[in-house]
PyMOL Python script that loads the backbone (N, CA, C, O; Angstrom):
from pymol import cmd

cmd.read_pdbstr("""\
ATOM      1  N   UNK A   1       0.859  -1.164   0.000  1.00  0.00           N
ATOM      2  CA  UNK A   1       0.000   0.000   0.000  1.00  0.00           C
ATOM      3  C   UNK A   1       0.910   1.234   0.000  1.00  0.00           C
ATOM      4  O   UNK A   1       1.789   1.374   0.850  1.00  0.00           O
ATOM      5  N   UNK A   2       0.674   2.149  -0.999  1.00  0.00           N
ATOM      6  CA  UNK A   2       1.578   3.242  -1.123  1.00  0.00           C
ATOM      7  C   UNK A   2       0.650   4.317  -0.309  1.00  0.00           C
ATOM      8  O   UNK A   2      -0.580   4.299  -0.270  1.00  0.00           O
ATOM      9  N   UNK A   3       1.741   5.500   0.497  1.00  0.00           N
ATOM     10  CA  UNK A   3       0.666   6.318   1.590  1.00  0.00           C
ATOM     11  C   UNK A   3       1.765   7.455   1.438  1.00  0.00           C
ATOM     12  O   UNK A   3       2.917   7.442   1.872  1.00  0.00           O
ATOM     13  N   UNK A   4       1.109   8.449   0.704  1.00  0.00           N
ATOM     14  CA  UNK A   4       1.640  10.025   1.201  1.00  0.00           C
ATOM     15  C   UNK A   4       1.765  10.411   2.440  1.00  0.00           C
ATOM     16  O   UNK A   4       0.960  10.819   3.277  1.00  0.00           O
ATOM     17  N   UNK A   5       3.047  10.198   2.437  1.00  0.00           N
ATOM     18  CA  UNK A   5       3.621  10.748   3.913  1.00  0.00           C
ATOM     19  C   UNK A   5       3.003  12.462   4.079  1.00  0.00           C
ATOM     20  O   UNK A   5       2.947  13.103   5.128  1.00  0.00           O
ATOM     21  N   UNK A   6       2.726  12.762   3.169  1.00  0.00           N
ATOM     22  CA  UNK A   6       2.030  14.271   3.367  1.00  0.00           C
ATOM     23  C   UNK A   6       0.767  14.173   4.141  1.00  0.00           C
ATOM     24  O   UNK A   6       0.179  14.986   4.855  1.00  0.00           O
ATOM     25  N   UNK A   7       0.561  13.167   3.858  1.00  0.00           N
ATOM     26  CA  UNK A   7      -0.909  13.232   4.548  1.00  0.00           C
ATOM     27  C   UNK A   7      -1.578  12.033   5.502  1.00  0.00           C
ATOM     28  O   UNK A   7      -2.630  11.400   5.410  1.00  0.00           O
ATOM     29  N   UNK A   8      -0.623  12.021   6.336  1.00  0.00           N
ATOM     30  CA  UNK A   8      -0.322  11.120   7.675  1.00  0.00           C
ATOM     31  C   UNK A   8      -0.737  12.296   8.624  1.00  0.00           C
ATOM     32  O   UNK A   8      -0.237  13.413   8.489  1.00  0.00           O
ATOM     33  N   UNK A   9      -1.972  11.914   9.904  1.00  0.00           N
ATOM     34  CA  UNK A   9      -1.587  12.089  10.544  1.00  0.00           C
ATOM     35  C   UNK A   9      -1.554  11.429  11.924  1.00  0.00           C
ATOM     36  O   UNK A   9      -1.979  10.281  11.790  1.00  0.00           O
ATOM     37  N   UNK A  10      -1.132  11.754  13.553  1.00  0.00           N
ATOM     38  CA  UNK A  10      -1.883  10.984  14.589  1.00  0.00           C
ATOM     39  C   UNK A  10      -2.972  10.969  14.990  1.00  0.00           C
ATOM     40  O   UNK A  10      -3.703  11.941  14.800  1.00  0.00           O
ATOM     41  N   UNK A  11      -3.339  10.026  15.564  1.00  0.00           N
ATOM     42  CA  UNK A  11      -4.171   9.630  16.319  1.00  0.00           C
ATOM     43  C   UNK A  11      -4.861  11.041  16.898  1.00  0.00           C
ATOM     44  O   UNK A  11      -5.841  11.674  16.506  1.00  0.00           O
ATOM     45  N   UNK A  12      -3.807  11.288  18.144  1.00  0.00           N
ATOM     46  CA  UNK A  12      -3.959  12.490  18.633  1.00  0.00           C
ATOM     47  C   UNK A  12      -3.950  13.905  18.355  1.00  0.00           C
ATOM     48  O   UNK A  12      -4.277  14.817  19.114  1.00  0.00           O
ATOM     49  N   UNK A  13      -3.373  13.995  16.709  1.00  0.00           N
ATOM     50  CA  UNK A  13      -3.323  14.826  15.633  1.00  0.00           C
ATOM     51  C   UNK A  13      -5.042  15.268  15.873  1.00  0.00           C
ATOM     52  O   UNK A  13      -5.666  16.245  16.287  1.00  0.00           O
ATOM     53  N   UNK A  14      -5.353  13.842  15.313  1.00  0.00           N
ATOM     54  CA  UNK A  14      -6.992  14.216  14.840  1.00  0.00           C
ATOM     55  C   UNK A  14      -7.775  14.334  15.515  1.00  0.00           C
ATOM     56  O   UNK A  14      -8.844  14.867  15.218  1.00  0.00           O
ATOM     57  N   UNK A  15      -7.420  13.756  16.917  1.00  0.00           N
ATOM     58  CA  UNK A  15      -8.711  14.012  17.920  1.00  0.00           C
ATOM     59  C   UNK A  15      -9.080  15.145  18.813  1.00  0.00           C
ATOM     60  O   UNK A  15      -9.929  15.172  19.704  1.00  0.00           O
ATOM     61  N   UNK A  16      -7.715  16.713  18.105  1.00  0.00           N
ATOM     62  CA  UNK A  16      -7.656  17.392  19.036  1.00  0.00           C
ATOM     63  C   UNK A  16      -7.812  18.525  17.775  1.00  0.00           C
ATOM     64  O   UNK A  16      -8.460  19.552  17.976  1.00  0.00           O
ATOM     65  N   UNK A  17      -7.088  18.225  16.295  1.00  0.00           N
ATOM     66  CA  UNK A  17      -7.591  19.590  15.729  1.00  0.00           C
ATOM     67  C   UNK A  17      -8.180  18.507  14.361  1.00  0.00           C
ATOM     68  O   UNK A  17      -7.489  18.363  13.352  1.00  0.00           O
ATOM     69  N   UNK A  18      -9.528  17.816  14.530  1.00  0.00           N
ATOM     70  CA  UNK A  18      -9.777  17.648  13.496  1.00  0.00           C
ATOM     71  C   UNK A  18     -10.112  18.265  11.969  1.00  0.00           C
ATOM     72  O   UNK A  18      -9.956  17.811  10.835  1.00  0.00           O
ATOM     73  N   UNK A  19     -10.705  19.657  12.559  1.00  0.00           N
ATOM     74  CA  UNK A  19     -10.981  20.760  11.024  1.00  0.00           C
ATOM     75  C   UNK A  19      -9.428  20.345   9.999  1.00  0.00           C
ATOM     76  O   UNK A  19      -9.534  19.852   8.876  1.00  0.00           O
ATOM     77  N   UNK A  20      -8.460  20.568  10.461  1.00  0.00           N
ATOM     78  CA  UNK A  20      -7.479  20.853  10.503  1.00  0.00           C
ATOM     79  C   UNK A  20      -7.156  19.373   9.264  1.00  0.00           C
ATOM     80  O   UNK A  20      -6.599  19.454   8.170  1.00  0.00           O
ATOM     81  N   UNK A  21      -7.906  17.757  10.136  1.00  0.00           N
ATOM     82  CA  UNK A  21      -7.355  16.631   9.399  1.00  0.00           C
ATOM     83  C   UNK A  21      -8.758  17.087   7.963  1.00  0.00           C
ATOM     84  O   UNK A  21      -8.496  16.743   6.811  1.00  0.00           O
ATOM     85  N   UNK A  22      -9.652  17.578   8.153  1.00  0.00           N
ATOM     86  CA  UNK A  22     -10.678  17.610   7.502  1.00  0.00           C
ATOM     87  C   UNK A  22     -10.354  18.519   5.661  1.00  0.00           C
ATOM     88  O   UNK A  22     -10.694  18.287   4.501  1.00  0.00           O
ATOM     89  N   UNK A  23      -9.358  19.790   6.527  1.00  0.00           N
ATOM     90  CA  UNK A  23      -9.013  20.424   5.871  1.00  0.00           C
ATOM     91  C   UNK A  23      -7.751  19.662   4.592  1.00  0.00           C
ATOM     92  O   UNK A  23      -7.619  19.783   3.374  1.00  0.00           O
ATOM     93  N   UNK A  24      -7.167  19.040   5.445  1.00  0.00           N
ATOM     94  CA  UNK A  24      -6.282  18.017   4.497  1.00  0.00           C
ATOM     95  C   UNK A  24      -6.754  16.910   3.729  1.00  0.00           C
ATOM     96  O   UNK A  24      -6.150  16.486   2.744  1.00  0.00           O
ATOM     97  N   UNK A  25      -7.900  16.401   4.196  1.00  0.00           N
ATOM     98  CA  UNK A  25      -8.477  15.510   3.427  1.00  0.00           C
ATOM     99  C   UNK A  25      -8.874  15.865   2.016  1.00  0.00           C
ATOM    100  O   UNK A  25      -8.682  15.174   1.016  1.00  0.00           O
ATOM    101  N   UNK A  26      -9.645  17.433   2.106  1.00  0.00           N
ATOM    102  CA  UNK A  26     -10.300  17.701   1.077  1.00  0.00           C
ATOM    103  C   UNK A  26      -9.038  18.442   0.113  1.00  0.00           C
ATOM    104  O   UNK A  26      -9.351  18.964  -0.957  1.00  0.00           O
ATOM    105  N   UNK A  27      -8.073  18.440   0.430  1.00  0.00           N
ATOM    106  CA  UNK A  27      -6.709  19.363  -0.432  1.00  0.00           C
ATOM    107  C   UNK A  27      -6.041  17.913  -1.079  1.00  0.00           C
ATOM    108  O   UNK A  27      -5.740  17.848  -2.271  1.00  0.00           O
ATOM    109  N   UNK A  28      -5.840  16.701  -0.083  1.00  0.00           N
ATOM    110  CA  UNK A  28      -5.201  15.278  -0.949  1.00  0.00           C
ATOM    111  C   UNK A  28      -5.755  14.474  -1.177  1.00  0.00           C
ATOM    112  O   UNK A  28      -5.250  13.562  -1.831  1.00  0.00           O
ATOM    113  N   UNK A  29      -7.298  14.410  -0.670  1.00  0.00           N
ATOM    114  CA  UNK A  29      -8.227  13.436  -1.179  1.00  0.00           C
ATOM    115  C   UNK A  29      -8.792  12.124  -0.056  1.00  0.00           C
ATOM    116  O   UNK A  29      -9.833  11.543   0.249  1.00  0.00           O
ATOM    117  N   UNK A  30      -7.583  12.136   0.229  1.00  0.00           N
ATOM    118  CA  UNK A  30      -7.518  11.176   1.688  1.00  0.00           C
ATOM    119  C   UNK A  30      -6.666  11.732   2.921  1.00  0.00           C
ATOM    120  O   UNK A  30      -5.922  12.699   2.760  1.00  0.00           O
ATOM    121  N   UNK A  31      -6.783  11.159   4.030  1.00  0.00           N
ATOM    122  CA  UNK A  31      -5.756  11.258   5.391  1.00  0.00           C
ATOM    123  C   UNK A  31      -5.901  10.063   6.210  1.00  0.00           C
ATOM    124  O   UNK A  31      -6.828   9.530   6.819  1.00  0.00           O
ATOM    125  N   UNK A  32      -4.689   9.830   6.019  1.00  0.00           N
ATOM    126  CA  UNK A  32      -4.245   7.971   6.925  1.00  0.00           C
ATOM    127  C   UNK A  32      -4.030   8.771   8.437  1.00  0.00           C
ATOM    128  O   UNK A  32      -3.283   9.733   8.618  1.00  0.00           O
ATOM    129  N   UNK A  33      -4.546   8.371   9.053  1.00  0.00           N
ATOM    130  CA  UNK A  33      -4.660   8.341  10.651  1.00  0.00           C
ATOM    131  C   UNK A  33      -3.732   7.489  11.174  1.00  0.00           C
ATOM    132  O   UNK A  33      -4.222   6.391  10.912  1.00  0.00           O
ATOM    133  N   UNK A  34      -2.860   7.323  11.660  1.00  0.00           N
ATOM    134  CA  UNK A  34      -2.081   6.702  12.435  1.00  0.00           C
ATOM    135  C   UNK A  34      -1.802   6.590  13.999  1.00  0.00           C
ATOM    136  O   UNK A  34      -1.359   7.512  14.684  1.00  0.00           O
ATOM    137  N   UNK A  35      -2.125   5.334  14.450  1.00  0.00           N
ATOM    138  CA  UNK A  35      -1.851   5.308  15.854  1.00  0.00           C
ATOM    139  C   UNK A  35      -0.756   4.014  16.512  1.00  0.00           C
ATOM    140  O   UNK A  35      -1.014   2.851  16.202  1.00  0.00           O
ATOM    141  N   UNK A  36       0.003   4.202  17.082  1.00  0.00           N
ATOM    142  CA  UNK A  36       0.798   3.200  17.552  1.00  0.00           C
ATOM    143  C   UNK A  36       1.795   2.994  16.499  1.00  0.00           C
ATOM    144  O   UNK A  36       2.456   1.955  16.501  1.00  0.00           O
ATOM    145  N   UNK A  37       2.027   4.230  15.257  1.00  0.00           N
ATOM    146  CA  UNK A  37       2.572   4.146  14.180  1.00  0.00           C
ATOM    147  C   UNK A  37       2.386   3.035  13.205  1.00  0.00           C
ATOM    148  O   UNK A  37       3.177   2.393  12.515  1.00  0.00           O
ATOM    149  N   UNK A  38       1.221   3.012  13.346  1.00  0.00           N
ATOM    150  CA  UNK A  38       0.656   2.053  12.012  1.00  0.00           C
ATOM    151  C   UNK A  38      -0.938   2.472  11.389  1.00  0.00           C
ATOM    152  O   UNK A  38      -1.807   3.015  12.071  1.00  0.00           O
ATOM    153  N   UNK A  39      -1.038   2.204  10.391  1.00  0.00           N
ATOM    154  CA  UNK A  39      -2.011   3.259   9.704  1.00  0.00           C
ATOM    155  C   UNK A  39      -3.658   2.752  10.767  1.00  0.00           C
ATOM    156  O   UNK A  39      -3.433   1.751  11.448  1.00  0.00           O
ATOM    157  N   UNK A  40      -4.741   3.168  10.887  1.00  0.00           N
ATOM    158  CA  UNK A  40      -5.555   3.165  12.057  1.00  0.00           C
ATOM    159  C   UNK A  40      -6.540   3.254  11.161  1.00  0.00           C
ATOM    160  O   UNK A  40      -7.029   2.224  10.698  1.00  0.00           O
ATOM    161  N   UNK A  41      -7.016   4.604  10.749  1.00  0.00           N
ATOM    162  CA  UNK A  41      -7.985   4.910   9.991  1.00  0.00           C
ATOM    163  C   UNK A  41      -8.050   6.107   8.819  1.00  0.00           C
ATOM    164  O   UNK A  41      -7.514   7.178   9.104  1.00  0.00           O
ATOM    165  N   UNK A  42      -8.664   5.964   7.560  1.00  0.00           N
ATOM    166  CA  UNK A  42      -8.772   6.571   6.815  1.00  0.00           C
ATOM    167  C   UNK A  42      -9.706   7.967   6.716  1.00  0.00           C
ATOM    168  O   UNK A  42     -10.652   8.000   7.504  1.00  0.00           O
ATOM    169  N   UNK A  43      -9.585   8.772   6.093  1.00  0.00           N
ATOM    170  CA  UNK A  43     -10.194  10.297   6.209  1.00  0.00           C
ATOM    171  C   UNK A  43     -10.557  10.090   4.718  1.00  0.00           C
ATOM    172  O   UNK A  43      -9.576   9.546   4.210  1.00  0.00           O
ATOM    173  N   UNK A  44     -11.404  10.254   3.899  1.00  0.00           N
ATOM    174  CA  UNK A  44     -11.799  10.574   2.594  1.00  0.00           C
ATOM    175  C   UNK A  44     -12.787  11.615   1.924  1.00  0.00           C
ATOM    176  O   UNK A  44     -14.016  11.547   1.888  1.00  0.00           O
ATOM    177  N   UNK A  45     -11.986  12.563   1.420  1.00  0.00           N
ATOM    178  CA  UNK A  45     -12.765  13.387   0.268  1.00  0.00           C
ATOM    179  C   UNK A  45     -14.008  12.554  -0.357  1.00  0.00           C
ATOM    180  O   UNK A  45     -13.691  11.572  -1.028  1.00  0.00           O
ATOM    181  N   UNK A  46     -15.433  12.847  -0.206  1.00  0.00           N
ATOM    182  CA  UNK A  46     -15.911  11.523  -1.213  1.00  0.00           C
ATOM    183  C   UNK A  46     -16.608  12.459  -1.848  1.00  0.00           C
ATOM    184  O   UNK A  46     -17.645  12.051  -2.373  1.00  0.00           O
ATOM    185  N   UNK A  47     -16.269  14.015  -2.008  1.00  0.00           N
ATOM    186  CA  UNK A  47     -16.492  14.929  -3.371  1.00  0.00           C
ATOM    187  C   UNK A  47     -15.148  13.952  -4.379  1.00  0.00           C
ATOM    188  O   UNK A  47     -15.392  13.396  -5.450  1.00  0.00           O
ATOM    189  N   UNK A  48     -14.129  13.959  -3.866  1.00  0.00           N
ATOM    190  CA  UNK A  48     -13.096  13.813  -5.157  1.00  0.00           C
ATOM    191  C   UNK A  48     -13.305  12.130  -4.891  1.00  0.00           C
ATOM    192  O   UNK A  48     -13.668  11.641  -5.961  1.00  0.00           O
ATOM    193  N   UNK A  49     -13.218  11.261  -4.010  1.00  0.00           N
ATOM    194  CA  UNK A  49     -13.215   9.961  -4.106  1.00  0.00           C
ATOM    195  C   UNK A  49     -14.183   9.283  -3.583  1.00  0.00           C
ATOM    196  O   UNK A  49     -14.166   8.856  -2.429  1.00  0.00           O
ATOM    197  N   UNK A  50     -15.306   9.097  -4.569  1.00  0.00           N
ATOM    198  CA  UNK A  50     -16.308   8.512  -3.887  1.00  0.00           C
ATOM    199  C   UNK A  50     -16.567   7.494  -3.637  1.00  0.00           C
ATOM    200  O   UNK A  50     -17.586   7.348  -2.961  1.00  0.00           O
ATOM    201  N   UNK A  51     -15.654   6.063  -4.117  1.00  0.00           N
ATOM    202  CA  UNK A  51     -15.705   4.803  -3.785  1.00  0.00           C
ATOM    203  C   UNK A  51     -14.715   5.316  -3.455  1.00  0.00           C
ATOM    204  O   UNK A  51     -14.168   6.371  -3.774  1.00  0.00           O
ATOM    205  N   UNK A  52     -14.297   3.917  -2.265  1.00  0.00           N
ATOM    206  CA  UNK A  52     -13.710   3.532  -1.438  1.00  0.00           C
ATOM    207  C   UNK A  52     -12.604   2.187  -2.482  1.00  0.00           C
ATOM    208  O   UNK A  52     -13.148   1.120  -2.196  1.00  0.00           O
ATOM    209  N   UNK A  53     -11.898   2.000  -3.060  1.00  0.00           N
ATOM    210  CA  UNK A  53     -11.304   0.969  -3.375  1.00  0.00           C
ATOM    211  C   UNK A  53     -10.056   0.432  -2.827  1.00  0.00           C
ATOM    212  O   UNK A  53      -9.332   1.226  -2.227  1.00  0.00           O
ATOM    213  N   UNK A  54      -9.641  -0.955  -2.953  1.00  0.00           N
ATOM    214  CA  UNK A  54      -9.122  -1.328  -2.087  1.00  0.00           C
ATOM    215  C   UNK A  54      -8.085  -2.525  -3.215  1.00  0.00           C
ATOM    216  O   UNK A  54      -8.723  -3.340  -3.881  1.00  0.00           O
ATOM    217  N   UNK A  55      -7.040  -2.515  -3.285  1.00  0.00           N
ATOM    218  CA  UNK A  55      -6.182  -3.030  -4.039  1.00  0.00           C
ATOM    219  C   UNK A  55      -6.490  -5.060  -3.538  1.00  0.00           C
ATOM    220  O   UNK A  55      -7.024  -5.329  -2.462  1.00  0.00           O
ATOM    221  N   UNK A  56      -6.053  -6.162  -4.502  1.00  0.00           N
ATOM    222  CA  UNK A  56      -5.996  -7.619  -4.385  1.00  0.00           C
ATOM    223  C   UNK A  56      -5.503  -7.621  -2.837  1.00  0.00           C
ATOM    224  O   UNK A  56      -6.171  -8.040  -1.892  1.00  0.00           O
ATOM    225  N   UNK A  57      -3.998  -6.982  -2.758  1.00  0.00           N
ATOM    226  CA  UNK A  57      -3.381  -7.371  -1.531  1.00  0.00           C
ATOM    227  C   UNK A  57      -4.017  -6.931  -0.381  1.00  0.00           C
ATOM    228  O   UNK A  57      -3.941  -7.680   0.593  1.00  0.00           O
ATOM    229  N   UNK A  58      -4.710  -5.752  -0.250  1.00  0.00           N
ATOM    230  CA  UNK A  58      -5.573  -5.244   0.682  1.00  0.00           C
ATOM    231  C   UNK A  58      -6.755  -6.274   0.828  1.00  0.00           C
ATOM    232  O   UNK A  58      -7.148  -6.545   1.963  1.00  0.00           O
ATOM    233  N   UNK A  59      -7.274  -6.793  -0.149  1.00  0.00           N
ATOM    234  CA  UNK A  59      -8.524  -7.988   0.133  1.00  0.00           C
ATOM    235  C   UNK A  59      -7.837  -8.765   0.892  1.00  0.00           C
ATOM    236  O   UNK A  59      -8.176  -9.145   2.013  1.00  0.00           O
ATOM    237  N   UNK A  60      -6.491  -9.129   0.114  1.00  0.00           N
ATOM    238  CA  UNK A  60      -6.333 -10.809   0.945  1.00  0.00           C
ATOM    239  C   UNK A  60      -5.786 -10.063   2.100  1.00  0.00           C
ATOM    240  O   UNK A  60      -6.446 -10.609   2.984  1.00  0.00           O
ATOM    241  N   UNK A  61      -4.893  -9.023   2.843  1.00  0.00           N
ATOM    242  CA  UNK A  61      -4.984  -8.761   4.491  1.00  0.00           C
ATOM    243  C   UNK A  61      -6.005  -8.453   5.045  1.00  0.00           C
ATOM    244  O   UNK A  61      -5.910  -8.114   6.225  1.00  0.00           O
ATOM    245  N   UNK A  62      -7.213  -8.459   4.458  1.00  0.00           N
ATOM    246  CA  UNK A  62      -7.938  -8.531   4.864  1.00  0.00           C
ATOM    247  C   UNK A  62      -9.236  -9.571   5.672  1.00  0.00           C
ATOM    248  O   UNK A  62      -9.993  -9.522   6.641  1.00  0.00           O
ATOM    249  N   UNK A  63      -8.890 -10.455   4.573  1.00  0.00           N
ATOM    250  CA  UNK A  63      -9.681 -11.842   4.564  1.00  0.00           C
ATOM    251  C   UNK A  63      -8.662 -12.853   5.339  1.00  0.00           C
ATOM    252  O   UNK A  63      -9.180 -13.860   5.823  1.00  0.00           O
ATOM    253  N   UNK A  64      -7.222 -12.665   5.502  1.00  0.00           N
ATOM    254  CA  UNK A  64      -6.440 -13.164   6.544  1.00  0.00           C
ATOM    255  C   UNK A  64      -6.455 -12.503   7.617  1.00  0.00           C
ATOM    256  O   UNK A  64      -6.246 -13.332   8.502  1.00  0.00           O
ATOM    257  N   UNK A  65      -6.555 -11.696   7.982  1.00  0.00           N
ATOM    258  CA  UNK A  65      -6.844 -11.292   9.442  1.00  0.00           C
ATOM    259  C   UNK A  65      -8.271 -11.333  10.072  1.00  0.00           C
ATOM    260  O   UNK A  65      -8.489 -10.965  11.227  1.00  0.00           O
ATOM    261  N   UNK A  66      -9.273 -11.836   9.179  1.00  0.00           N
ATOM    262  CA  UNK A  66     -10.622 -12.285   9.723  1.00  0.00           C
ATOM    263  C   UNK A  66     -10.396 -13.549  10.186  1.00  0.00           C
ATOM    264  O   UNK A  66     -10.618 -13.940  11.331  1.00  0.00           O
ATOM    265  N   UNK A  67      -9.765 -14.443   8.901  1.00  0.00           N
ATOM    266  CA  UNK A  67      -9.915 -15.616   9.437  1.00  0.00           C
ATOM    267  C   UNK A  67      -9.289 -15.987  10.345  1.00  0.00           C
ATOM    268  O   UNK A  67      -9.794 -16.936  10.945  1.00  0.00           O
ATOM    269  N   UNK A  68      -7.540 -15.299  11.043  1.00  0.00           N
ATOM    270  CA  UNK A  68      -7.155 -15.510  12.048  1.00  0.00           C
ATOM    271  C   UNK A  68      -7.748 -14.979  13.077  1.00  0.00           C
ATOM    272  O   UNK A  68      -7.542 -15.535  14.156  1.00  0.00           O
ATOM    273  N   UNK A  69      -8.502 -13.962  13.058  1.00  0.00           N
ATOM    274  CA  UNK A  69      -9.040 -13.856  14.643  1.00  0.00           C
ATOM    275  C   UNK A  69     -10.408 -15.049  15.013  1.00  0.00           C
ATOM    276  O   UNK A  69     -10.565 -15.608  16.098  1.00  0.00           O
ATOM    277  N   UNK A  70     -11.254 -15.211  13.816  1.00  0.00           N
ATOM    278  CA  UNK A  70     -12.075 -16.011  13.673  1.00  0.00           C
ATOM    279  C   UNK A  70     -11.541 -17.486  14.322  1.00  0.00           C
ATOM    280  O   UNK A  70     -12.337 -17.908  15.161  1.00  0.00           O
ATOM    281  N   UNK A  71     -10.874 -17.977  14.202  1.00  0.00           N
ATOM    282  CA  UNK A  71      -9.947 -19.391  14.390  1.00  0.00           C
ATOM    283  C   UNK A  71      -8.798 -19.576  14.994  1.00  0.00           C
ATOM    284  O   UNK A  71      -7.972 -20.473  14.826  1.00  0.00           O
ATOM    285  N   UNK A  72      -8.789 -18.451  15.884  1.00  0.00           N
ATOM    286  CA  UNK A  72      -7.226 -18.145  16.642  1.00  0.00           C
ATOM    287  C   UNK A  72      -7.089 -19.620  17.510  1.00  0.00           C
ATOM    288  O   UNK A  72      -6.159 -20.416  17.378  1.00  0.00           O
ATOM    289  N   UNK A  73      -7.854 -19.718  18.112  1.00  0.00           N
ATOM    290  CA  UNK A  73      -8.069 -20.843  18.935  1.00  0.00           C
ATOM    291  C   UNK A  73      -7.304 -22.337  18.128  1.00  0.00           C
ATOM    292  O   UNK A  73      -6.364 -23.130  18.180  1.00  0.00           O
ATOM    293  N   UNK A  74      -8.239 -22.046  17.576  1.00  0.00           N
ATOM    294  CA  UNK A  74      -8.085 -23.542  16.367  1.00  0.00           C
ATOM    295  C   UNK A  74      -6.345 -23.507  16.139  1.00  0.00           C
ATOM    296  O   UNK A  74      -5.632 -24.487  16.357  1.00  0.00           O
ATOM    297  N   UNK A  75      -5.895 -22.323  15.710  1.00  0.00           N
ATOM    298  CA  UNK A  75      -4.635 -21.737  15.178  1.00  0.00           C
ATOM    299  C   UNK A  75      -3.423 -22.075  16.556  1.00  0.00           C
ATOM    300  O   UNK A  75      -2.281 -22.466  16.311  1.00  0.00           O
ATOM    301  N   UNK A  76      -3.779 -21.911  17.539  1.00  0.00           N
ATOM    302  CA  UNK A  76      -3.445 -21.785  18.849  1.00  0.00           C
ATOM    303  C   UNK A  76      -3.027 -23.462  19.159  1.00  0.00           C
ATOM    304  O   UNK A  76      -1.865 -23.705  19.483  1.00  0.00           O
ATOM    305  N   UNK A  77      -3.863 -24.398  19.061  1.00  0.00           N
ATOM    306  CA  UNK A  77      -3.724 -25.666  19.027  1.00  0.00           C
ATOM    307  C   UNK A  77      -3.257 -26.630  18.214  1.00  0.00           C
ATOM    308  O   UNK A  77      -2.864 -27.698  18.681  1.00  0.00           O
ATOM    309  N   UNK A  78      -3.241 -26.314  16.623  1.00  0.00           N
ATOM    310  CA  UNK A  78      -2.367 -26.803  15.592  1.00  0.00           C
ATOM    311  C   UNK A  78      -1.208 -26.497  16.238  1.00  0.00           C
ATOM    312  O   UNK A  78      -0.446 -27.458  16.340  1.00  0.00           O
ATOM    313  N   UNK A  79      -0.758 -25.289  16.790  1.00  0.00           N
ATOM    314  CA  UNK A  79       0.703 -25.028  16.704  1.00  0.00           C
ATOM    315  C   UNK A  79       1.272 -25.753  17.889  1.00  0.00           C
ATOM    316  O   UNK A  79       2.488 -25.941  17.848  1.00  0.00           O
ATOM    317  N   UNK A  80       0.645 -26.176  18.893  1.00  0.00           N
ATOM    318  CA  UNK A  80       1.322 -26.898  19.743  1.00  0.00           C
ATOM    319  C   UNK A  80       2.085 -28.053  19.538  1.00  0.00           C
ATOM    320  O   UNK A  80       2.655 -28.593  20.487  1.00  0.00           O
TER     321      UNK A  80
END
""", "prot")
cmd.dss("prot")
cmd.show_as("cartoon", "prot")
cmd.util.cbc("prot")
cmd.orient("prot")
């Protein structure tokens, strides 16, 4: 996943001057939220981007991290 470092911000960035993440959203289209330095949540223009799309590799981390929390257990006991 490629992410404009321009338009990163924290956690605590956003929860204290959001206009501010709002204002950036609508100038790059998006704003990656970051907390614990890993991306958290997305901000989207949906004047300029109105679907939401999401690249193959983004499906499959996606559909692998369901099924591991889904089956952790299961996952937990194979590995023993």
């Amino acid at each position: 996943m490629m992410i404009d470092t321009n338009a990163i911000v924290t956690a605590t960035e956003a929860n204290q001057n959001f206009s501010r993440v709002a204002k950036l959203a609508e100038k790059k289209g998006r704003v990656y939220v970051f907390k614990n330095n890993r991306p958290k949540l997305l901000v989207i223009d949906l004047d300029t981007e109105p679907q939401i799309e999401i690249s193959d590799e983004e499906k499959f981390e996606l559909v692998t991290k369901r099924i591991l929390k889904e089956h952790k257990a299961a996952f937990e006991e194979l590995a023993k």
